[in-house]
N, C-alpha and C positions, 0 to 999 in steps of 0.2 A: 343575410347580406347578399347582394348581387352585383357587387362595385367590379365594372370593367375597366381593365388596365386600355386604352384606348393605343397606346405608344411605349417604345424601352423607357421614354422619360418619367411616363406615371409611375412606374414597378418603384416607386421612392420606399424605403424604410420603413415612413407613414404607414403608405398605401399597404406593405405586405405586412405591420405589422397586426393592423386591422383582418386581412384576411386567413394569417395563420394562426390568430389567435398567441403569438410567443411576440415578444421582443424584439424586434429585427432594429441594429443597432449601425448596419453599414452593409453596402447592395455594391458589386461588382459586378459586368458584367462579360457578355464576351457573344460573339454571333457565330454561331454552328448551325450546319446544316444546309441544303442547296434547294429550298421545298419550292416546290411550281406553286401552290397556294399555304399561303402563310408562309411566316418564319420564325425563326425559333434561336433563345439567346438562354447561355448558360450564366447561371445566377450565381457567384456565392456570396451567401449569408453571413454575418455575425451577429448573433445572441446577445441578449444581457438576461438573467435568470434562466427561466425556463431553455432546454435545448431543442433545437431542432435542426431537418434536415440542411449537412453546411453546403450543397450545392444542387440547385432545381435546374429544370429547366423550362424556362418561359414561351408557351407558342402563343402567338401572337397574328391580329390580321395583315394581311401585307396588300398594296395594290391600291390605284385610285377608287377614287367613288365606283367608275361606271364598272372597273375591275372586282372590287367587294361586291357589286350589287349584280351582277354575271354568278359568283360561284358561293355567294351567302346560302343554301342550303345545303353547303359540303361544312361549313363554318356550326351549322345547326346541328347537321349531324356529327361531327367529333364530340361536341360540346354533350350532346345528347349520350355518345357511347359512353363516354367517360361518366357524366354525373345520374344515368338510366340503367343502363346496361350492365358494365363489368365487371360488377359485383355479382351477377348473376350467370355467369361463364366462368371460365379458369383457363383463357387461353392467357401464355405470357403476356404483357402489356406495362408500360409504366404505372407506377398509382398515380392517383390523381389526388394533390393534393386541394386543388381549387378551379374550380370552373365555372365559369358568367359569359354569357353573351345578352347582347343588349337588344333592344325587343325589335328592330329593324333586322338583325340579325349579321347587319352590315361588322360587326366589332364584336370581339370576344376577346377571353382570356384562361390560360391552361395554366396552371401550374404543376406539372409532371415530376417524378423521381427522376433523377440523373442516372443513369444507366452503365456511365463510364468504369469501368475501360470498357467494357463492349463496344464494338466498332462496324457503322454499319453497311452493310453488303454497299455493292457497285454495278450498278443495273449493265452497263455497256462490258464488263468483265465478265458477267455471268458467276455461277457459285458451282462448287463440285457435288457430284451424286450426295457424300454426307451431308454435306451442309442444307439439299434439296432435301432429302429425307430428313433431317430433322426438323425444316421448317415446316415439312404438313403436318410433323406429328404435335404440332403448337397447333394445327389447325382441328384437329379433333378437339381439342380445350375449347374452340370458339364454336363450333358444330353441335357436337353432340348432346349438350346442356341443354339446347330450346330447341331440337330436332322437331320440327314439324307442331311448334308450339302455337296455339290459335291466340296464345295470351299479346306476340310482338303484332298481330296486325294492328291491335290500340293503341301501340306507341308513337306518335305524332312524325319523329323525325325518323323511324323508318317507314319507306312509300314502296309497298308492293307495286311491280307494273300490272297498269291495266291496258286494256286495248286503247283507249287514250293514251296514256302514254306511253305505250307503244310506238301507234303514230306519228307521236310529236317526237320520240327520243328516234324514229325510223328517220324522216325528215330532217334532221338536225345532223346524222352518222352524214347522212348521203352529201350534205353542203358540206360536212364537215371532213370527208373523203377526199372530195376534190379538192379542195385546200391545201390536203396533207400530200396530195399525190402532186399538186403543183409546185409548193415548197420544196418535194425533196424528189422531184423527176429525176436526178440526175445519179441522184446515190440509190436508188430505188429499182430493184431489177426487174424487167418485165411478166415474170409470171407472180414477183410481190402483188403489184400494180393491177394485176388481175383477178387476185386472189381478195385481193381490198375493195374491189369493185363488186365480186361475188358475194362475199359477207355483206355489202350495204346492199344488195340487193334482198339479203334473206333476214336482214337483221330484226325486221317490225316484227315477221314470223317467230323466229328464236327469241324471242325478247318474252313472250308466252307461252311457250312450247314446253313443257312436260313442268308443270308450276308444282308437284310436290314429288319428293319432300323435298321442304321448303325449310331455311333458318338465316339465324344468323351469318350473315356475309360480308367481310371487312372490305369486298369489290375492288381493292386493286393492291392486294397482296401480293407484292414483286421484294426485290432485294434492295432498291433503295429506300425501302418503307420497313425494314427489320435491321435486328439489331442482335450480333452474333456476341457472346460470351466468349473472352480467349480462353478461359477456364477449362468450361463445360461444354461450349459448341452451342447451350442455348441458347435459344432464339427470342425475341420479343417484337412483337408487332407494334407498329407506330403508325399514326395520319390513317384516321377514320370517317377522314371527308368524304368516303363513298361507301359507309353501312349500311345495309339494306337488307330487307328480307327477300331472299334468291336460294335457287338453287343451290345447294353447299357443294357442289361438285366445279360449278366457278370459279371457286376460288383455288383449289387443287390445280387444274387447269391452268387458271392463268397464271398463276406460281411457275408451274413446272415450262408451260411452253414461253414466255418468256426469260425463263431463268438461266437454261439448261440451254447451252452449245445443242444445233440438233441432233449430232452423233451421240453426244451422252443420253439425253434425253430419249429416243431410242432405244439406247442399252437398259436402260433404267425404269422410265417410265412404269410397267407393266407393275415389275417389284414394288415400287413406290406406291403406287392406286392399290394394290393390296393390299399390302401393308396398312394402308389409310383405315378400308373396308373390314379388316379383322379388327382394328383399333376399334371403329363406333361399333360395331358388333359384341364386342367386349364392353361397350359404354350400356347397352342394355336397345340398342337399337335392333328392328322387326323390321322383317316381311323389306330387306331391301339386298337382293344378292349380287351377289359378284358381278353379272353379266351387267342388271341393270346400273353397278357401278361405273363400270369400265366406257357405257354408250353415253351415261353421265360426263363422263369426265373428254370423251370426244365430243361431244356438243360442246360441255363449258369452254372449249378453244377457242370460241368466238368473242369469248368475252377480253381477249387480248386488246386485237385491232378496236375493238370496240372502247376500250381505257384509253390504249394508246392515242389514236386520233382525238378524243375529245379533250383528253388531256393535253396535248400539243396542242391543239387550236385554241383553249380556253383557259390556258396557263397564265397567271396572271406577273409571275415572275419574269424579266427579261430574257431574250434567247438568248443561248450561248454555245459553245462546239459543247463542252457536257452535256447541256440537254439534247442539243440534236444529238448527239452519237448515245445517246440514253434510248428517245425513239425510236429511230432506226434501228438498232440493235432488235428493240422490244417488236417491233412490225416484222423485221425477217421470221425473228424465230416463229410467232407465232404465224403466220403466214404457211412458214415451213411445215408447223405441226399440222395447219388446218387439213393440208393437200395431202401429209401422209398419212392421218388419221382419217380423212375423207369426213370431215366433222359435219360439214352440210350435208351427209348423205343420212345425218342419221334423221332430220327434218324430216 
């Protein structure tokens, strides 16, 4: 079966009792969440026989035509992680109970575990040193497993860069810079602004710049894309609209540099990148040490500004003061990180 829920109104009884296979006798629903692409509605269920989960939750396409038809290969690739991928990783992640997209790519449908009470992070508040260090150490679960595996370049919905799209994604930063520097000139501080214009200037460069080791890469692993445990502190990563095969030090990267206040970040950082490197090193990874982790993970700085702007500019959700004071936030810090890590010197 490949039946995509197109709307909250299709997720009928009907419709989820065909795709979970149980009984689904009565659908509630409820909208959580604030996603720039797609959105996302908590289900509860009621049974008749067989049991199952009593509350999912539903991601869904959000946005008009010309909106779906802009960021439908973020749509390809969630769809892709979930029903390709995460059975072959162990980073935390919801299960996927069912997933369809429809062959335009324009529409799709997730059916995810509910996660609650876990509560998830708050990109413009930042998270504290524990909370950063636990979430890389989820990111060795996503790393370490296909570490430099020849097997994902055949996977359709992850697109290693080439110098083509290099290019075209250099091109696209640079209109898409100035954009982001003309909307928020005013909350934006001048060495930000400069700092934003430097990266679009190196960015086609660093887009191919030391291409292994290479893996799985969830590409915009921040704090409003995870999901904290009050229990445990664990972590779970959510919204896999930008999986790709990259650098794994990316992802560590733009975690910590827009996560982390820069004072904390600072304090910490150094610990945390270790920490990461002994982990995959204990996972059975070779021939990658310490130094070249640490010049790894000031390169991956760029990949902040680089989320940041294209995700504001190509957001398909309306603006609002949360999401401005979300980007903003994410542009200083990493900004901050780029200048005091000198991340373009390592180019």
């Amino acid at each position: 079966m490949n039946a995509v829920a197109g709307s909250l109104e299709d997720l009928t009884p009907s419709w989820l009792t065909k795709v979970l296979g149980r009984s689904v006798i009565n659908v509630a629903s409820e909208r959580i969440g604030t996603g720039q692409i797609g959105e996302s509605h908590r289900l509860s269920l009621t049974y008749e026989g067989r049991p199952g989960p009593p509350t999912l939750v539903a991601k869904l396409a959000t946005g008009d035509a010309a909106a779906r038809e802009r960021v439908k290969g973020g749509f390809a690739k969630e769809v892709g992680f979930y029903t390709q991928l995460s059975t072959t990783v162990d980073v935390r992640t919801p299960r996927c109970w069912y997933g369809a997209i429809n062959d335009d790519w324009t529409t799709f449908t997730l059916l995810l575990d509910d996660l609650a009470p876990s509560v998830p992070g708050v990109q413009a508040d930042g998270c504290s040193p524990a909370q950063a260090a636990e979430a890389v150490r989820n990111l060795v679960g996503l790393h370490a497993p296909r570490w430099d595996d020849e097997c994902l370049l055949g996977i359709d919905v992850l697109t290693p860069t080439t110098p083509e799209t290099a290019d075209f994604l250099g091109e696209l930063f640079a209109t898409s810079t100035d954009g982001f520097v003309e909307r928020y000139r005013k909350e934006l501080l001048d060495e930000d602004i400069a700092t934003l214009h430097d990266v679009s200037a190196a960015i086609t460069t660093w887009l191919t710049a030391r291409p292994r080791p290479f893996g799985v890469v969830h590409g915009d692993y921040r704090l409003d894309n995870l999901m904290f445990s009050p229990d445990t502190n664990h972590v779970y990563a959510l919204d896999w609209q930008t999986v790709t095969v990259a650098p794994p030090l990316r992802d560590v990267a733009y975690f910590l540099g827009t996560s982390l206040e820069p004072s904390l970040r600072r304090a910490h950082e150094e610990g945390i990148v270790a920490e990461y490197h002994e982990a995959i090193m204990a996972r059975g990874i070779v021939d990658y040490d310490g130094r070249r982790c640490w010049d790894d993970y000031r390169l991956g700085q760029v990949q902040g500004p680089m989320i940041t702007v294209l995700g504001c500019m190509f957001a398909t959700a309306e603006r609002s003061v949360r999401a401005d004071n979300m980007f903003l936030a994410m542009a200083s810090r990493s900004c901050a990180a780029i200048r005091e890590l000198r991340s373009l010197d390592v180019l």
